[in-house]
N, CA and C atoms of all chains as a GROMACS GRO file, in nm:
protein
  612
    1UNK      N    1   0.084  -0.119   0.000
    1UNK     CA    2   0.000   0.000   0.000
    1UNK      C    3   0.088   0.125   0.000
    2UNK      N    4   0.068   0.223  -0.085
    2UNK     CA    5   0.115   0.345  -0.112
    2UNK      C    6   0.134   0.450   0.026
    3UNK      N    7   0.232   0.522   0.080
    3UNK     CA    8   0.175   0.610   0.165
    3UNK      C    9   0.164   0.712   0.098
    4UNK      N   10   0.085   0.821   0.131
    4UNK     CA   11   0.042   0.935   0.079
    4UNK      C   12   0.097   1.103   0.123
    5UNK      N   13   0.164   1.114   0.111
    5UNK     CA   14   0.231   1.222   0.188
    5UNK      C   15   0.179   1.401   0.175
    6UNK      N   16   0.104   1.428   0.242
    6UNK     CA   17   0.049   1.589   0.239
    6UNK      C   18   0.100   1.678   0.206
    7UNK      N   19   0.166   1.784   0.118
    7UNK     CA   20   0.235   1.902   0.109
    7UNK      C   21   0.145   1.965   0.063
    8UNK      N   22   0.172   2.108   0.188
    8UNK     CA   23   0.095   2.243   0.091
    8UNK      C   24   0.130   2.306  -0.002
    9UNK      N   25   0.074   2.340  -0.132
    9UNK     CA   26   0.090   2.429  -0.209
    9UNK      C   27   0.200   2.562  -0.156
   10UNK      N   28   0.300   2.603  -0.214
   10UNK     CA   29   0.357   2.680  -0.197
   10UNK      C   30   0.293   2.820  -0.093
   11UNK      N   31   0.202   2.864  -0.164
   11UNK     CA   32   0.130   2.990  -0.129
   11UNK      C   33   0.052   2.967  -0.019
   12UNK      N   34   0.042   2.846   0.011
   12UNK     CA   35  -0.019   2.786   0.185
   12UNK      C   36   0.055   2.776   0.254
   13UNK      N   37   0.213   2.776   0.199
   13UNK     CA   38   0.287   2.753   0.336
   13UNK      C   39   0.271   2.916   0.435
   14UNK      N   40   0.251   2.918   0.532
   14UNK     CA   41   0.254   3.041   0.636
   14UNK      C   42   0.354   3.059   0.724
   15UNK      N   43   0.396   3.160   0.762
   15UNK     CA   44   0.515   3.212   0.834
   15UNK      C   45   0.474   3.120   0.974
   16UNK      N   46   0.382   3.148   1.012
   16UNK     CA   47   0.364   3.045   1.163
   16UNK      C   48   0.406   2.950   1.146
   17UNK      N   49   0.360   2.862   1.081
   17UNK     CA   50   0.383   2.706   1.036
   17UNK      C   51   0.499   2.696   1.060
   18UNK      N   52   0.645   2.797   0.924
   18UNK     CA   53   0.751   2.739   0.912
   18UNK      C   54   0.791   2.786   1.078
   19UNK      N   55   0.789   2.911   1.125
   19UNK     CA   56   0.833   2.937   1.255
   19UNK      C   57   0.881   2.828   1.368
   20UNK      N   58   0.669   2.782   1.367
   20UNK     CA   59   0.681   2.655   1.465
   20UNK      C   60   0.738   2.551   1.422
   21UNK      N   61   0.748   2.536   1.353
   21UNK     CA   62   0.847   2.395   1.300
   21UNK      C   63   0.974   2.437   1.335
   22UNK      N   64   1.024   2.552   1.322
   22UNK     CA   65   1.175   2.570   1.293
   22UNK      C   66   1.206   2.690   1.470
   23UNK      N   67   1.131   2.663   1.532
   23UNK     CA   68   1.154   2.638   1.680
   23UNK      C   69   1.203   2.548   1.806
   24UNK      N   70   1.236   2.408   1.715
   24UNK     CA   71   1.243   2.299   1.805
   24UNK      C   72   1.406   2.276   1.723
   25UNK      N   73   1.489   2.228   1.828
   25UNK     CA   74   1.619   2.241   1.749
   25UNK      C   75   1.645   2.083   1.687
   26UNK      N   76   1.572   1.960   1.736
   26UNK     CA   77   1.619   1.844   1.644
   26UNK      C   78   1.549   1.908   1.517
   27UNK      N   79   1.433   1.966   1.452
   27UNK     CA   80   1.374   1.991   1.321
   27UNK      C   81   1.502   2.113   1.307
   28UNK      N   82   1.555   2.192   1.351
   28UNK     CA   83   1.655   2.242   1.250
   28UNK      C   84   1.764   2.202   1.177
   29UNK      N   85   1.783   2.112   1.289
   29UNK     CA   86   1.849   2.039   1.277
   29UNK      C   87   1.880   1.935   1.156
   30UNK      N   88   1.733   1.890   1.186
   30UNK     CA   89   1.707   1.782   0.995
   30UNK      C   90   1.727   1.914   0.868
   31UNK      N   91   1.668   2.013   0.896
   31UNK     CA   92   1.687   2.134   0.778
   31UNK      C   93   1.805   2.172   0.703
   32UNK      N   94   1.863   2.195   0.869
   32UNK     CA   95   2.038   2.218   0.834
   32UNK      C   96   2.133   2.077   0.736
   33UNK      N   97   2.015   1.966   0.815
   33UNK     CA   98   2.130   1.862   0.709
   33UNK      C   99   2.090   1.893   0.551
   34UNK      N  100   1.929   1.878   0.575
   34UNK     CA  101   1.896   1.870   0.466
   34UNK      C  102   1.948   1.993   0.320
   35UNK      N  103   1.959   2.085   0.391
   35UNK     CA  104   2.051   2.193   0.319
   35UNK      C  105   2.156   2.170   0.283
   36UNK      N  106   2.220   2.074   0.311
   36UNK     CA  107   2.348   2.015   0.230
   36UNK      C  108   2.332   1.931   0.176
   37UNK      N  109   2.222   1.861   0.095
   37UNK     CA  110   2.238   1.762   0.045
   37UNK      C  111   2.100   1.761  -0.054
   38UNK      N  112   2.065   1.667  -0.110
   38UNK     CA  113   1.944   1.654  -0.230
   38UNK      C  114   1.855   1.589  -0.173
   39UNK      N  115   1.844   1.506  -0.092
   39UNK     CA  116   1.796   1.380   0.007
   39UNK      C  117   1.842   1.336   0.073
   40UNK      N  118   1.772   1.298   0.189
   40UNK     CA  119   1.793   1.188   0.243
   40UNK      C  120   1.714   1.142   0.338
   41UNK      N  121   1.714   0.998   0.384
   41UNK     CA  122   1.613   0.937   0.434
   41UNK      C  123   1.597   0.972   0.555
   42UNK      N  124   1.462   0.924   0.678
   42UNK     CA  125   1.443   0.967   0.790
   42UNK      C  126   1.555   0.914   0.878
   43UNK      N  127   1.606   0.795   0.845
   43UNK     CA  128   1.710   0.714   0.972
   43UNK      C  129   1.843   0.832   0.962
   44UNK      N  130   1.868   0.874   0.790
   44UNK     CA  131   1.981   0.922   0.816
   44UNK      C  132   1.995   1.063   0.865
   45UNK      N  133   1.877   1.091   0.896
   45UNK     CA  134   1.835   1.234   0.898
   45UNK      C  135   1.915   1.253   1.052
   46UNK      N  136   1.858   1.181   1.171
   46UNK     CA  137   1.835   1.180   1.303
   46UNK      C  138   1.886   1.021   1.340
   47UNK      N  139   2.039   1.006   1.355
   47UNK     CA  140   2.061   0.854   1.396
   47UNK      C  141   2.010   0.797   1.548
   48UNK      N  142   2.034   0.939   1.613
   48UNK     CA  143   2.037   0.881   1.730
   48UNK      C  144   1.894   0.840   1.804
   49UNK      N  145   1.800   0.912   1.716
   49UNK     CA  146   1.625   0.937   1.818
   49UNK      C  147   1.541   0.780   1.730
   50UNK      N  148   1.480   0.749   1.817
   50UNK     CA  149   1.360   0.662   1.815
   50UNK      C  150   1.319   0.692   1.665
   51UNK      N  151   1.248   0.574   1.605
   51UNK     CA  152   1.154   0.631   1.465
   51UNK      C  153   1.059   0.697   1.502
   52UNK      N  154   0.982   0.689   1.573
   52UNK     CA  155   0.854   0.786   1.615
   52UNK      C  156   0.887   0.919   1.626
   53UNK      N  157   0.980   0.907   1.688
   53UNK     CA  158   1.032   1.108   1.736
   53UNK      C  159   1.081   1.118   1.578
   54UNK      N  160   1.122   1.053   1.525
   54UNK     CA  161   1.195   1.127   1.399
   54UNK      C  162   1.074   1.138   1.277
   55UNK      N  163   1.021   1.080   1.318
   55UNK     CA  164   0.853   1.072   1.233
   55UNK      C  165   0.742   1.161   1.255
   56UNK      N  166   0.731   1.157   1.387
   56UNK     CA  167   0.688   1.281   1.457
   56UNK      C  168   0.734   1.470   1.348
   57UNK      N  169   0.890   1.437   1.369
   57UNK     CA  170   0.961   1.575   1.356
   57UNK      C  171   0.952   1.609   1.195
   58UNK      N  172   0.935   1.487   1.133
   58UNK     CA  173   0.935   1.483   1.020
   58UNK      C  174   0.754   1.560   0.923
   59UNK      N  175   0.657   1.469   1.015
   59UNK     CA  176   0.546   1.542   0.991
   59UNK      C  177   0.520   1.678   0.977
   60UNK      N  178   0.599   1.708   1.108
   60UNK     CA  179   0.586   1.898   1.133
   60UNK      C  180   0.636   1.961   1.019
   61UNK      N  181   0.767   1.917   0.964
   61UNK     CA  182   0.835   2.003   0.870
   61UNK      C  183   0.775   1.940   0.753
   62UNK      N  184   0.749   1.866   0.751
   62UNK     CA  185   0.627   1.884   0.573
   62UNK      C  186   0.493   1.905   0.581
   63UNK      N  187   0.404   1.880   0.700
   63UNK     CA  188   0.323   1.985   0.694
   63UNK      C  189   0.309   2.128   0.713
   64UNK      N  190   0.446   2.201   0.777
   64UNK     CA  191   0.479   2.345   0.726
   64UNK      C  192   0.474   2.342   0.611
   65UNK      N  193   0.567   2.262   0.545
   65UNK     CA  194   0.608   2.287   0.387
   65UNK      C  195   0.759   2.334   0.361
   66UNK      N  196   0.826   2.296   0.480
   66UNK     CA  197   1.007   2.317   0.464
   66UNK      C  198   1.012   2.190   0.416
   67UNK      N  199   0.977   2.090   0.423
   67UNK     CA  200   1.032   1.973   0.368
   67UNK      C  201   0.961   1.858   0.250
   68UNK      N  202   0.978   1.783   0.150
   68UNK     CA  203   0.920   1.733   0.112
   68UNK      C  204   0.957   1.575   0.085
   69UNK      N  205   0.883   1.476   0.127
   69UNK     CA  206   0.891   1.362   0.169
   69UNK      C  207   0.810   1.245   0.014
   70UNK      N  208   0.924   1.153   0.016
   70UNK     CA  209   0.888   1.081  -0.078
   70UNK      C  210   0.930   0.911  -0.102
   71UNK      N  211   0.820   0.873  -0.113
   71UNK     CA  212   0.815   0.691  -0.123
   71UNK      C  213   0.919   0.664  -0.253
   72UNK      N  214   1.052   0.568  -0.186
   72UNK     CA  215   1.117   0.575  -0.279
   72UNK      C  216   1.182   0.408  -0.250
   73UNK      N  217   1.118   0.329  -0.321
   73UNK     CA  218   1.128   0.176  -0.300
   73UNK      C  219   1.057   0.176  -0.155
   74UNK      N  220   1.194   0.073  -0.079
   74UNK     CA  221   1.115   0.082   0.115
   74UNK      C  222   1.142   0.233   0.194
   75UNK      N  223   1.184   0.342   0.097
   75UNK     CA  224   1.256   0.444   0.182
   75UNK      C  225   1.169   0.577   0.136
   76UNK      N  226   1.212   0.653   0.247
   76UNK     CA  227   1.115   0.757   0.214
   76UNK      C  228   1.261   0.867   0.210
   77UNK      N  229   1.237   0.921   0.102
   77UNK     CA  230   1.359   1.044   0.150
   77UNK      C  231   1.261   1.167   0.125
   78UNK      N  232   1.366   1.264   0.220
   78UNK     CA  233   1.317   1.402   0.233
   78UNK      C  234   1.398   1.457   0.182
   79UNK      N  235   1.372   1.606   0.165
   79UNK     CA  236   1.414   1.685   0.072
   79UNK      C  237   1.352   1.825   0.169
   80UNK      N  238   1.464   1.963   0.112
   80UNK     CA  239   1.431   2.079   0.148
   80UNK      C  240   1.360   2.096   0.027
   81UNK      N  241   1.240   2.191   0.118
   81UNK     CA  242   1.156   2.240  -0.050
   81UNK      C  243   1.237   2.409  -0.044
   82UNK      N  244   1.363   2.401  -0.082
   82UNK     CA  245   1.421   2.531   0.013
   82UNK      C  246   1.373   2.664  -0.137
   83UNK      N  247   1.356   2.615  -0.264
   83UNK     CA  248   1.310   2.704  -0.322
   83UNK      C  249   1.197   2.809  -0.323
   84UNK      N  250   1.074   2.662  -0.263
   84UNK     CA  251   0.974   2.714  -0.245
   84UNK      C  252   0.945   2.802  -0.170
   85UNK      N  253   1.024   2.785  -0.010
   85UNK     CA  254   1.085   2.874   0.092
   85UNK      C  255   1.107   3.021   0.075
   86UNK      N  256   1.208   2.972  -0.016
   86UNK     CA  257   1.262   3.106  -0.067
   86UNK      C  258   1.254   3.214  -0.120
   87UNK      N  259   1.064   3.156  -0.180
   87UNK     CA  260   1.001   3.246  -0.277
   87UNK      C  261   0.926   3.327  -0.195
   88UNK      N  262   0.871   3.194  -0.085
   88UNK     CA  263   0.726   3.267  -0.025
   88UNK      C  264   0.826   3.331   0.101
   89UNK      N  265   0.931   3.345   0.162
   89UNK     CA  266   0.990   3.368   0.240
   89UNK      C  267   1.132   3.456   0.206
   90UNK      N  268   1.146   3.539   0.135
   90UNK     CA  269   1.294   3.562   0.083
   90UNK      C  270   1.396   3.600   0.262
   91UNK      N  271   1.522   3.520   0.226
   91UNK     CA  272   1.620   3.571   0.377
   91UNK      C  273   1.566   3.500   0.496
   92UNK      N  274   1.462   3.461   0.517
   92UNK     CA  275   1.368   3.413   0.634
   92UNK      C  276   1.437   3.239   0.637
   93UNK      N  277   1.454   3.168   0.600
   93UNK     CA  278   1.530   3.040   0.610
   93UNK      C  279   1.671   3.054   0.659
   94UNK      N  280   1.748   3.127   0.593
   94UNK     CA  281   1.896   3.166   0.561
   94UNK      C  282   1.950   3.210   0.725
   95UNK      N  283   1.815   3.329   0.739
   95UNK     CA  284   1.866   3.422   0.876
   95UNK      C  285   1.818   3.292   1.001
   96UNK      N  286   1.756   3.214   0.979
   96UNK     CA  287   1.770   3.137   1.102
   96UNK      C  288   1.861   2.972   1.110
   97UNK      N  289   1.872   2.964   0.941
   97UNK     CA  290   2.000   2.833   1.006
   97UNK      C  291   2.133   2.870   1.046
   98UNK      N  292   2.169   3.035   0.977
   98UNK     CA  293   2.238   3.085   0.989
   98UNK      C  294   2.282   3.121   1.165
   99UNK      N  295   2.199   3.120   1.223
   99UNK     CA  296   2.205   3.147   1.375
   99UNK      C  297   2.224   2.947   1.480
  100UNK      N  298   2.143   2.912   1.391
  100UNK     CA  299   2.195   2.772   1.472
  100UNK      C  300   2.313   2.681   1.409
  101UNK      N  301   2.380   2.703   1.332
  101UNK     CA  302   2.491   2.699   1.320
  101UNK      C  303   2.595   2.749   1.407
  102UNK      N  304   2.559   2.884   1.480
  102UNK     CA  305   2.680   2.941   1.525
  102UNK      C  306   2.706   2.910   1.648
  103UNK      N  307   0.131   4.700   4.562
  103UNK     CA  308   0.237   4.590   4.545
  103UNK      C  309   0.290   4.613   4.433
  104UNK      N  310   0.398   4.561   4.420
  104UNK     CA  311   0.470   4.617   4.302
  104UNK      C  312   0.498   4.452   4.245
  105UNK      N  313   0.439   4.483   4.047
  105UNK     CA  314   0.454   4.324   4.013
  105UNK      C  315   0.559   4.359   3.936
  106UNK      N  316   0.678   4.215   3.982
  106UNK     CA  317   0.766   4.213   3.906
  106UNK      C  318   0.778   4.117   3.807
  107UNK      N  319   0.847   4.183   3.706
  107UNK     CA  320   0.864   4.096   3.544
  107UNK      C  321   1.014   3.988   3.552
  108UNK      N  322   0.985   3.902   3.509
  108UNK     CA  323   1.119   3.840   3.485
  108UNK      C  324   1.119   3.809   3.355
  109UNK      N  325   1.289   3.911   3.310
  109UNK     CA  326   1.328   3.878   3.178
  109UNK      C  327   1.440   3.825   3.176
  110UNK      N  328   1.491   3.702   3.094
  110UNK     CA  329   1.619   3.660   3.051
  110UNK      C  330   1.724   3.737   3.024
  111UNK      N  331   1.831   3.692   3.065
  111UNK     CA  332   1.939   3.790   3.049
  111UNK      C  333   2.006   3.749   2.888
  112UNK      N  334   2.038   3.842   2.820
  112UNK     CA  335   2.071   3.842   2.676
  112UNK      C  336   2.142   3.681   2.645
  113UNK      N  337   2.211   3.640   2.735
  113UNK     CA  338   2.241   3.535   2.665
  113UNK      C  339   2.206   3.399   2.692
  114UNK      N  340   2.074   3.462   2.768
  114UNK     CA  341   2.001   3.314   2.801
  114UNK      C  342   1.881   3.295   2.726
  115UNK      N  343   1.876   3.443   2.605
  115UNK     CA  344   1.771   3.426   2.516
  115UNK      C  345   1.831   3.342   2.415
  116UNK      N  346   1.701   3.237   2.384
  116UNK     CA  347   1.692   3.115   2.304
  116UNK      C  348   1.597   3.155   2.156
  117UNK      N  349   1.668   3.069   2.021
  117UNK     CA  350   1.649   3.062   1.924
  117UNK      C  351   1.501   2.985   2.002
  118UNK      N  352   1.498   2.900   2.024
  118UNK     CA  353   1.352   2.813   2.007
  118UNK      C  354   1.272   2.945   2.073
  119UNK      N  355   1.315   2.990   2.142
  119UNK     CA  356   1.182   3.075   2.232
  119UNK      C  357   1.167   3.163   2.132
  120UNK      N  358   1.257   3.214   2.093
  120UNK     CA  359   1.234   3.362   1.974
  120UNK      C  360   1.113   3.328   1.883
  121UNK      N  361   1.152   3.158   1.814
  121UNK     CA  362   1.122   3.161   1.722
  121UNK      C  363   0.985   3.106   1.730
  122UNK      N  364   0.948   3.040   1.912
  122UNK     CA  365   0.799   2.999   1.924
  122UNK      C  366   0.708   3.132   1.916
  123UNK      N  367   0.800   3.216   2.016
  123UNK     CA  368   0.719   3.326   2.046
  123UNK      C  369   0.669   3.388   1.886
  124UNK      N  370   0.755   3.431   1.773
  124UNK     CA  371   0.721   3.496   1.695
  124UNK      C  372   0.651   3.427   1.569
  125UNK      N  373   0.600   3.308   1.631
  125UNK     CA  374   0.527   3.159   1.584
  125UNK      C  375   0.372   3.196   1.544
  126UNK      N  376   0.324   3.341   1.640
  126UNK     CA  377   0.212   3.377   1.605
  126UNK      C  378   0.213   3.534   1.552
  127UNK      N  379   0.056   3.540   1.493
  127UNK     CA  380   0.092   3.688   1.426
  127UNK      C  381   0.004   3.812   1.553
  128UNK      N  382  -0.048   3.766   1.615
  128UNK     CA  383  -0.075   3.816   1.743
  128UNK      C  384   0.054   3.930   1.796
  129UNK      N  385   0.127   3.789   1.806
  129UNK     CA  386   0.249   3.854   1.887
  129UNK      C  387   0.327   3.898   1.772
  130UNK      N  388   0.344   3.842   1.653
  130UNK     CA  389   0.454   3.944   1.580
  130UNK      C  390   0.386   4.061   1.518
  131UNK      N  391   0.264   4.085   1.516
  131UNK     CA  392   0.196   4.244   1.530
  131UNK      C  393   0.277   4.317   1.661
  132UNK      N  394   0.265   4.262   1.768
  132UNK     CA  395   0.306   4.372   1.887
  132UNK      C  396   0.426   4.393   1.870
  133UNK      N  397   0.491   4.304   1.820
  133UNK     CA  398   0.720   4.310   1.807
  133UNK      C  399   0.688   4.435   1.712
  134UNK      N  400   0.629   4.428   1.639
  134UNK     CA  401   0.610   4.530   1.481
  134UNK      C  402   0.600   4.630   1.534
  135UNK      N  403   0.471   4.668   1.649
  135UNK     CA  404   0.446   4.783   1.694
  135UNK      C  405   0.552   4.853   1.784
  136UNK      N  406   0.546   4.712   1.874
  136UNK     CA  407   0.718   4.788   1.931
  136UNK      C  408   0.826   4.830   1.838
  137UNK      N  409   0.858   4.808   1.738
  137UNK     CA  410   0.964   4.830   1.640
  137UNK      C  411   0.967   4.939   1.620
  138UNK      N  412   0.847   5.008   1.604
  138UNK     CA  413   0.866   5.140   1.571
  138UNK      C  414   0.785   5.282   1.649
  139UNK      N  415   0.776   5.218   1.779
  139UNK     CA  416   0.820   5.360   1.896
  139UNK      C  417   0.906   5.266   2.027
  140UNK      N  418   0.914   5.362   2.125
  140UNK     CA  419   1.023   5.316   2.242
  140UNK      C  420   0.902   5.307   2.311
  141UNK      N  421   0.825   5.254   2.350
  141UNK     CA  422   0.774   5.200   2.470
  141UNK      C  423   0.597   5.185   2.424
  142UNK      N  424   0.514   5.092   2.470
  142UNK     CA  425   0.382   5.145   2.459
  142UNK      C  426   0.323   5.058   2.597
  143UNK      N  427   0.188   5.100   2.589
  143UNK     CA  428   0.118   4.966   2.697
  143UNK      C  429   0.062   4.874   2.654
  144UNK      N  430  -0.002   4.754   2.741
  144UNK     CA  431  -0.027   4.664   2.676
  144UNK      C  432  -0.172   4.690   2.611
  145UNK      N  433  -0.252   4.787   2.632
  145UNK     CA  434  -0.392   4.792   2.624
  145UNK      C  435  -0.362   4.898   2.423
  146UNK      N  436  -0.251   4.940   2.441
  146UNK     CA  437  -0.218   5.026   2.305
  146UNK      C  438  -0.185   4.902   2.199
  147UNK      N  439  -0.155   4.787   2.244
  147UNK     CA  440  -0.043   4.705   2.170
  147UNK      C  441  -0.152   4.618   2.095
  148UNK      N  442  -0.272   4.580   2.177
  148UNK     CA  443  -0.377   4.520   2.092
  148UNK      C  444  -0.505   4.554   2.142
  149UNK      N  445  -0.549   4.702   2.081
  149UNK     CA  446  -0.675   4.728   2.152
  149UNK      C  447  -0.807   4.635   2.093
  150UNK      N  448  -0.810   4.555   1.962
  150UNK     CA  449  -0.898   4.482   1.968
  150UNK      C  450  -0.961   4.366   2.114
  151UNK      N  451  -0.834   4.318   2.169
  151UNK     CA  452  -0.810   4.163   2.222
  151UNK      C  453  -0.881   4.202   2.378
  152UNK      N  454  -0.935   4.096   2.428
  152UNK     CA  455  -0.939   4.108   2.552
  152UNK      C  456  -0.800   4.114   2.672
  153UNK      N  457  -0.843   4.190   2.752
  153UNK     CA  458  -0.696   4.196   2.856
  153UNK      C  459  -0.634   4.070   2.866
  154UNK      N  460  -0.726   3.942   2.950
  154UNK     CA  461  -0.624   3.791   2.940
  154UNK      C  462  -0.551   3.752   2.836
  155UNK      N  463  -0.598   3.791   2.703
  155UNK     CA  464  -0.537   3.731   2.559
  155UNK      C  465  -0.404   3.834   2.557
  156UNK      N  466  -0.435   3.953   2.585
  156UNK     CA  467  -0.345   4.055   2.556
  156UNK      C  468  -0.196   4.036   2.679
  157UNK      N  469  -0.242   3.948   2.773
  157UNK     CA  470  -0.167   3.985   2.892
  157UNK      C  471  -0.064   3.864   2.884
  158UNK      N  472  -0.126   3.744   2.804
  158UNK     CA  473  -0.118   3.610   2.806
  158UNK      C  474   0.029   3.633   2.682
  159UNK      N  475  -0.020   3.726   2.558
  159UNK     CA  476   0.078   3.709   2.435
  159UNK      C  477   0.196   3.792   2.522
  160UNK      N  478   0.183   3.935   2.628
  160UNK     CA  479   0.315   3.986   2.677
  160UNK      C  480   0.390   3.901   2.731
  161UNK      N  481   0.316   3.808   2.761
  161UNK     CA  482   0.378   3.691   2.879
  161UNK      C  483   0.519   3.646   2.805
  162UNK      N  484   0.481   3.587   2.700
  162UNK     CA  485   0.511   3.471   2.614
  162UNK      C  486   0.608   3.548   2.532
  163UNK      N  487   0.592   3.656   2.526
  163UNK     CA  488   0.758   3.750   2.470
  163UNK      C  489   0.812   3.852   2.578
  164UNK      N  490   0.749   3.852   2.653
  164UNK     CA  491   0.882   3.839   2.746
  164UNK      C  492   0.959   3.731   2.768
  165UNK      N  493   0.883   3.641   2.815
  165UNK     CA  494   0.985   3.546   2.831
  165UNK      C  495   1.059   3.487   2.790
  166UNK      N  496   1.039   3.501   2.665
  166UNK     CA  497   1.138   3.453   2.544
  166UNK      C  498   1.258   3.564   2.514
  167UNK      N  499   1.231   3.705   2.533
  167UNK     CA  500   1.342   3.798   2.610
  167UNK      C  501   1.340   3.859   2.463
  168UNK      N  502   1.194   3.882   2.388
  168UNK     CA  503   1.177   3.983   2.254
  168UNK      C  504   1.166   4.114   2.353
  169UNK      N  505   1.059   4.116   2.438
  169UNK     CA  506   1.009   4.262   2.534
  169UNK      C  507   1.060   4.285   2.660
  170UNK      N  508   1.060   4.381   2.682
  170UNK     CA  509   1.110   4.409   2.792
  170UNK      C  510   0.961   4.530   2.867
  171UNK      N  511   0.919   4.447   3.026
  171UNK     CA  512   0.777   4.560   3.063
  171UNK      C  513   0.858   4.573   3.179
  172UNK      N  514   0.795   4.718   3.180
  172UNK     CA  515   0.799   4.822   3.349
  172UNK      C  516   0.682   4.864   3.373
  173UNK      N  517   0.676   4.884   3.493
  173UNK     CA  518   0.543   4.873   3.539
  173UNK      C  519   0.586   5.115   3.567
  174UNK      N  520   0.504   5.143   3.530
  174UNK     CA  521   0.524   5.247   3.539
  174UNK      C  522   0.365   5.359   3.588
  175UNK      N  523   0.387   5.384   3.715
  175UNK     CA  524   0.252   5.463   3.762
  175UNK      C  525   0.139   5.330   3.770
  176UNK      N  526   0.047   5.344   3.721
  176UNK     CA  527  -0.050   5.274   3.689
  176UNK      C  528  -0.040   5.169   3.623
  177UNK      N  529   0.073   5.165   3.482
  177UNK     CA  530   0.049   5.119   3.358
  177UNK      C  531   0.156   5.030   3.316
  178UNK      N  532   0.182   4.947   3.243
  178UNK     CA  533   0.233   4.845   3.235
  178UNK      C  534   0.337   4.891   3.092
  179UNK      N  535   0.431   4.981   3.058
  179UNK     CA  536   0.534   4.991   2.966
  179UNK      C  537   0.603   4.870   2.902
  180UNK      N  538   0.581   4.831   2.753
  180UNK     CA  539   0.621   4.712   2.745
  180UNK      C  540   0.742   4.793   2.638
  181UNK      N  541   0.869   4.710   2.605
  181UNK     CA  542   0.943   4.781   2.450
  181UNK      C  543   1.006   4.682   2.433
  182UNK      N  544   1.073   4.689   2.288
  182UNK     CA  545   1.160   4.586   2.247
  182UNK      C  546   1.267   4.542   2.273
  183UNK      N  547   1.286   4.470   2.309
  183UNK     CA  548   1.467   4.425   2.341
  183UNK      C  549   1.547   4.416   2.212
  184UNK      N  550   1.579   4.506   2.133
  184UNK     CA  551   1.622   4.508   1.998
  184UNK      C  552   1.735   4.501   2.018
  185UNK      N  553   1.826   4.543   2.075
  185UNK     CA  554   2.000   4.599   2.047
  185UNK      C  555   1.985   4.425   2.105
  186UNK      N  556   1.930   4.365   2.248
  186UNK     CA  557   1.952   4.229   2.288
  186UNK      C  558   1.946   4.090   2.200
  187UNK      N  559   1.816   4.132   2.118
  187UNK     CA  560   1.787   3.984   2.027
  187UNK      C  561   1.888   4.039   1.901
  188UNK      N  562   1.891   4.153   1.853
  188UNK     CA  563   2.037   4.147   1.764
  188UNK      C  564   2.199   4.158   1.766
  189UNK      N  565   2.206   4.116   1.877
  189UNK     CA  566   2.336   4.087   1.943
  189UNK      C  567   2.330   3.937   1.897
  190UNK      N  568   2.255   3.874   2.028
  190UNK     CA  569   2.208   3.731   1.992
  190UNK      C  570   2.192   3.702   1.874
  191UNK      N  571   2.067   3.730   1.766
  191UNK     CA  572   2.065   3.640   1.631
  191UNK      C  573   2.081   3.769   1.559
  192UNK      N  574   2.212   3.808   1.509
  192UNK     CA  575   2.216   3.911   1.402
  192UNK      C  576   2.083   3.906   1.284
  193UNK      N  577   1.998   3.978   1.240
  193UNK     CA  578   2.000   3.971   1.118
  193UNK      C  579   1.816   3.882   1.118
  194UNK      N  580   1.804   3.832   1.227
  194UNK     CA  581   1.669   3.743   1.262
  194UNK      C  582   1.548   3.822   1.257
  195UNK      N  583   1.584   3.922   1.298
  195UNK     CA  584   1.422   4.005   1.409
  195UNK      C  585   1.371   4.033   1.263
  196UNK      N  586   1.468   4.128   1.176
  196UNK     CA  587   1.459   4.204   1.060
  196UNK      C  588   1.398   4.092   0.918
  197UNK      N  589   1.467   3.979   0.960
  197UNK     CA  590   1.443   3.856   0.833
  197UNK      C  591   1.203   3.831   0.871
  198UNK      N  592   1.237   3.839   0.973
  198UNK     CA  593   1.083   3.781   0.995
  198UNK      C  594   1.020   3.882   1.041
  199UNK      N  595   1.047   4.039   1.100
  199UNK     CA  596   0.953   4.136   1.037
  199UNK      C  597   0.945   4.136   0.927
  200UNK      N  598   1.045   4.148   0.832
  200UNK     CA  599   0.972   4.183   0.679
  200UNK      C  600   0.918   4.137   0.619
  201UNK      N  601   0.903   3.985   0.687
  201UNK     CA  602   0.782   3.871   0.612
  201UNK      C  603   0.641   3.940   0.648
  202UNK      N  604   0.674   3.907   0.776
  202UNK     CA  605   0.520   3.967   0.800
  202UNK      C  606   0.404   4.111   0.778
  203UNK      N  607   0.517   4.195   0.695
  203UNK     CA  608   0.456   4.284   0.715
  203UNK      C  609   0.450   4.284   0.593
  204UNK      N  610   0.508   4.177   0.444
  204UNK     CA  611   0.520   4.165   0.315
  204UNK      C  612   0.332   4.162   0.309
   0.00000   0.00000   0.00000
């Protein structure tokens, strides 16, 4: 059976949404990886946490719409939707991984 | 009686709190309003809202160490901790006012 994965339309994503998502530092955390890379799956996202917590964290950031999640054989990889971000958000991504980095 | 406020000291303000607090547009209306005079009250900051709602959002940025209130005469002086949260996250306050006010 297929899973079905929710993403909002660009122009639905809302500043709250990404905020609260990008308030909790393991989800910046997945962002920040995910910003370096094209994909990657939930295990490699978060080695150390439970699947639930990383499933959990994972929901939040694609139902904001920072992330986008996809059935790929048994694996699901995620992805920054960092363009989409970028459109509906210009500097607003940048200025906060930019701070948890430091 | 004199009520006292407790605010975080600059470097015990937290990215997650910043970024819960400014999670709603409630409260990033009042950061806005604070942005641009030095002090107001809380009854100026959202005269639609009832006092608990209004008293409840000062709460929740103060403590996250966006506002800074004095209780002054009668009246409750709330203002921005600006020079503090841009010490802390250069470049943040400014990235997600200008969303919101896009």
């Amino acid at each position: 059976m297929a899973r079905l994965f929710h993403h909002p339309a660009t122009e639905d994503i809302s500043i709250d949404g990404v905020l609260y998502a990008l308030a909790d530092p393991t989800r910046r955390g997945i962002v920040a990886k995910l910003a370096t890379c094209s994909g990657i799956n939930c295990s490699q996202a978060c080695e150390e946490l439970p699947p639930s917590t990383v499933s959990h964290h994972h929901r939040i950031l694609r139902e904001s719409g920072l992330i986008r999640s996809e059935k790929k054989g048994v694996e699901v990889i995620n992805s920054l939707r960092r363009s989409d971000i970028d459109s509906r958000f210009p500097g607003l991504l940048d200025a906060i991984l930019n701070q948890s980095t430091a």
